[in-house]
C-alpha positions in Angstrom: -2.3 2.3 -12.0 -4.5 4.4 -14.4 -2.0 5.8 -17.2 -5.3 7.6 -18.9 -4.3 10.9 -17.2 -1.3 13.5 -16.8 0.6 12.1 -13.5 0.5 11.9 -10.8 -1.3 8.5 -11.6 -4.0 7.0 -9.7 -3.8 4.0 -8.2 -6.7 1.5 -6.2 -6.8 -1.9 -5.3 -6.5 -4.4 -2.9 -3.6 -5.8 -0.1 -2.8 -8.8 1.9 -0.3 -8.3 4.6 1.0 -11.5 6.4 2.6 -11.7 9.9 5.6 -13.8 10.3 3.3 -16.5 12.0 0.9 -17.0 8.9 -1.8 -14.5 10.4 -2.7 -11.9 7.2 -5.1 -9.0 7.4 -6.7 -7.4 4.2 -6.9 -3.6 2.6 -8.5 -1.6 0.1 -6.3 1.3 -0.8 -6.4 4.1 -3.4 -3.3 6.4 -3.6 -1.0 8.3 -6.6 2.0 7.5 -8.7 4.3 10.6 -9.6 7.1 9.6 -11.6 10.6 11.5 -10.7 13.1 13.3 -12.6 15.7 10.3 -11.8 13.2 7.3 -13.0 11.7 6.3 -9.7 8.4 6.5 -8.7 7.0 8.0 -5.6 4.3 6.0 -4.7 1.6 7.0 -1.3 -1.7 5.1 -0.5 -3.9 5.0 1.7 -5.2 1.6 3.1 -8.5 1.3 5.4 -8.1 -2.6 6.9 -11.1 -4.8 6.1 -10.7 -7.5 8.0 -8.3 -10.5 9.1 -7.5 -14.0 9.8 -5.8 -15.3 13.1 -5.0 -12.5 15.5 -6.2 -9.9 13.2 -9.8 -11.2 13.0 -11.4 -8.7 14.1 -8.7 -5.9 12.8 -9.8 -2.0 12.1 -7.6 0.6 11.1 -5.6 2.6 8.5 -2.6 3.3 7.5 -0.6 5.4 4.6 1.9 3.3 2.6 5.3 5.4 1.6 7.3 4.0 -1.1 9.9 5.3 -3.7 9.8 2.4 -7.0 12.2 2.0 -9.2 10.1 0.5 -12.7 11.4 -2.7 -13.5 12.8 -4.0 -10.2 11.4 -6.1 -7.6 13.4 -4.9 -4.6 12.4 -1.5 -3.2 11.0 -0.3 0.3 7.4 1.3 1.5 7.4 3.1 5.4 4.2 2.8 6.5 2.2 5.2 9.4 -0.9 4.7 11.1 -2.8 2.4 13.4 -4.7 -0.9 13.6 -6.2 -2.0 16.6 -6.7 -5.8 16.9 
């Protein structure tokens, strides 16, 4: 997260997401950080898939993360919506 400017916040980076049998496949995202009135952050980023392991070898996609953070604690949730094709 890049604190350098008035929010929202950019944020970039990479992501491993891992299947429940071990397969994982990799992101790059970039995305914002606007912090809310209550103390939570609402957090959105967009991933484009870069490749894979297992199943998701040859996975292509992209998908937009949703997530509302509360600074400070682990626990917390993200919806995500798009597609990968595998």
């Amino acid at each position: 997260i890049y604190f350098t400017t008035p929010p929202p916040f950019s944020n970039s980076g990479t992501s491993m997401i891992r299947a429940a049998n071990g397969d994982e496949f990799y992101t790059t995202f970039t995305g914002t950080v606007t912090p809310n009135p209550d103390g939570t952050n609402t957090v959105v980023m967009d991933h484009i898939i870069t490749g894979g392991t297992g199943r998701f070898k040859q996975a292509s996609g992209n998908f937009t993360g949703f997530t509302i953070g509360v600074p400070g604690h682990a626990e917390g949730s993200i919806t995500y919506e798009g597609t990968i094709s595998y």
